[in-house]
C-alpha positions, -999 to +999 in steps of 0.1 A: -114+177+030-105+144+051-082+119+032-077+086+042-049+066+029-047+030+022-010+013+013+000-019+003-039-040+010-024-069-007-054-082-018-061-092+020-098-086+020-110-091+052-080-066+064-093-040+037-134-046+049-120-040+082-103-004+077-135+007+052-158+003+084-131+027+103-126+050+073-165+054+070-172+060+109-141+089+102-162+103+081-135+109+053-144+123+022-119+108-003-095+077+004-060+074-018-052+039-026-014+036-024-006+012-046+003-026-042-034-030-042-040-063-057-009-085-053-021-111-029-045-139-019-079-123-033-073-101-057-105-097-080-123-095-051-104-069-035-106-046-066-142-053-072-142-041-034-125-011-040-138-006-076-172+002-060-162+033-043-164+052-073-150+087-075-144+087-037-113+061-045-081+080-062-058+054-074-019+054-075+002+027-091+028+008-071+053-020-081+024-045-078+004-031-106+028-026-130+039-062-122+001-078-126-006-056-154+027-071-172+018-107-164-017-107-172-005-092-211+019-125-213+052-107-202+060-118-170+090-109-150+120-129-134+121-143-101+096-140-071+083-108-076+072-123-110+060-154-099+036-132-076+027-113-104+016-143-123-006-161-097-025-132-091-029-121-131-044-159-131-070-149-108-084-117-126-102-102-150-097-083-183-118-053-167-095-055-132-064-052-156-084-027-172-085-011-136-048-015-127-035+002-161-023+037-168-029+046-128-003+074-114+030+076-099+022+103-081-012+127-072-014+155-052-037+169-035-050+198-009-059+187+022-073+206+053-049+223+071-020+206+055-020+223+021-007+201-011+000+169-004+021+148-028+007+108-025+033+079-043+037+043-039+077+043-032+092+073-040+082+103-068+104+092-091+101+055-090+076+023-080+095+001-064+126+025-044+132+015-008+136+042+016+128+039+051+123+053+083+155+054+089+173+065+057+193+090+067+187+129+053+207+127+024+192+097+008+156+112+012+170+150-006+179+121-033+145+109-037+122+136-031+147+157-054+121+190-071+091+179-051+080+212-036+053+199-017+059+203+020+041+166+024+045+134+016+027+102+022+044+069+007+040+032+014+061+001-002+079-008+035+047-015+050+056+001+083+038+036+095+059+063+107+060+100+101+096+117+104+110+153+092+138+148+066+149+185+059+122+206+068+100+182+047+075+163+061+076+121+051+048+103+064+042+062+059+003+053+066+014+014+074+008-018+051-033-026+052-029-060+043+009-073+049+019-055+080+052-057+099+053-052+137+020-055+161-016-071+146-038-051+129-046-037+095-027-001+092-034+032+077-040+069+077-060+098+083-051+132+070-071+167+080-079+192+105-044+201+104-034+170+117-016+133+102-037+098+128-017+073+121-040+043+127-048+007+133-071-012+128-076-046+144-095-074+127-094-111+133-066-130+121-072-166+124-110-154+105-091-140+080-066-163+071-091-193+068-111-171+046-079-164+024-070-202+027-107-213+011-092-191-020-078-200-057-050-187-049-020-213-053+001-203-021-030-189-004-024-213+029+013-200+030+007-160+022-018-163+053+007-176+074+034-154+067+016-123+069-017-130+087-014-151+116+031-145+122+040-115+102+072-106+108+087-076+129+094-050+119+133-053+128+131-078+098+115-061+076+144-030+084+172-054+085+161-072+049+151-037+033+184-021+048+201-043+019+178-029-011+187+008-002+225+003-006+232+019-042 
């Protein structure tokens, strides 16, 4: 079996169309959906998108769909984060709530040549945990704490990498739809024995006038910041850096 993963689409469409063309000329046979699927510019669209994959689709819940799934019920949270929440629970449907409730923390599955591999959005043990590429050893034993799996592929910093932290393998496929570092739309491809980390490129400015014509209320600003100028990744580390300090 060849898995594809997909982290963090953000509900850029045109990003997520992009990677599909790639993940079907791979030829891979399921594709793991990492959560943070539908927090962005298009939402219903992306999960009507994704919804017609059927059984080939395995789903995993991140922050964002806890978040949505809260807001479109009437309980809201605080601050951006819920704000977020809000403007894209505005934009859906009772079926693509439907969708977005009860998904997993955590699957795993056996791929190819890699044996089990455990699939979350942040960490195992929690949604919405930063840790990062460069999180030293002891803070990863912390989180990945009785996983047995010699594998794991999490998303949430929207930055690929794929590191050894103890003699366990941590591997990040890259943000699909809010990326940090180079253009392109980022992801995964898992069999043969092997981890791609890959990139796909699609066109920006295309994409972010699509996103701009809309509903959604800060549509022309999310394309900006994370279409046309996302920001590096050295951000991304040096703002993240902050949320890992307990």
């Amino acid at each position: 079996m060849r898995v594809a993963v997909l982290a963090d689409v953000h509900a850029n469409l045109p990003a997520l169309e992009a990677v599909l063309d790639d993940v079907d000329a791979c030829g891979a046979d399921r594709i793991v959906l990492l959560g943070d699927i539908a927090g962005g510019p298009l939402p219903a669209e992306t999960l009507d998108r994704l919804a017609a994959l059927g059984d080939r689709a395995v789903w995993v819940h991140g922050n964002g769909e806890r978040e949505i799934v809260d807001a479109f019920d009437g309980r809201p949270g605080e601050g951006r984060t819920g704000a977020d929440a809000a403007d894209c629970a505005a934009l859906i449907e009772q079926r693509h709530r439907d969708l977005l409730h009860g998904l997993p923390l955590t699957v795993t599955l056996d791929v190819d040549g890699l044996g089990p591999v455990l699939f979350c959005h942040a960490t195992p043990r929690r949604d919405d945990e930063f840790v990062l590429v460069d999180s030293p050893v002891a803070r990863w034993n912390a989180v990945l704490g009785g996983v047995s799996a010699p594998l794991v592929v999490c998303g949430h910093t929207h930055m690929s990498f794929d590191r050894l932290a103890d003699r366990r393998r941590v591997v990040n496929p890259g943000s699909v739809g809010m990326n940090y570092g180079p253009a392109g739309a980022y992801w995964a491809l898992l069999g043969d024995g092997v981890v791609q980390l890959r990139r796909t490129p699609y066109d920006a400015r295309r994409a972010a006038a699509r996103i701009v014509a809309g509903r959604h209320p800060q549509a022309a600003w999310w394309a900006e910041q994370y279409v046309t100028a996302p920001y590096s990744d050295a951000d991304a580390l040096a703002a993240f850096t902050e949320f890992t300090r307990d």
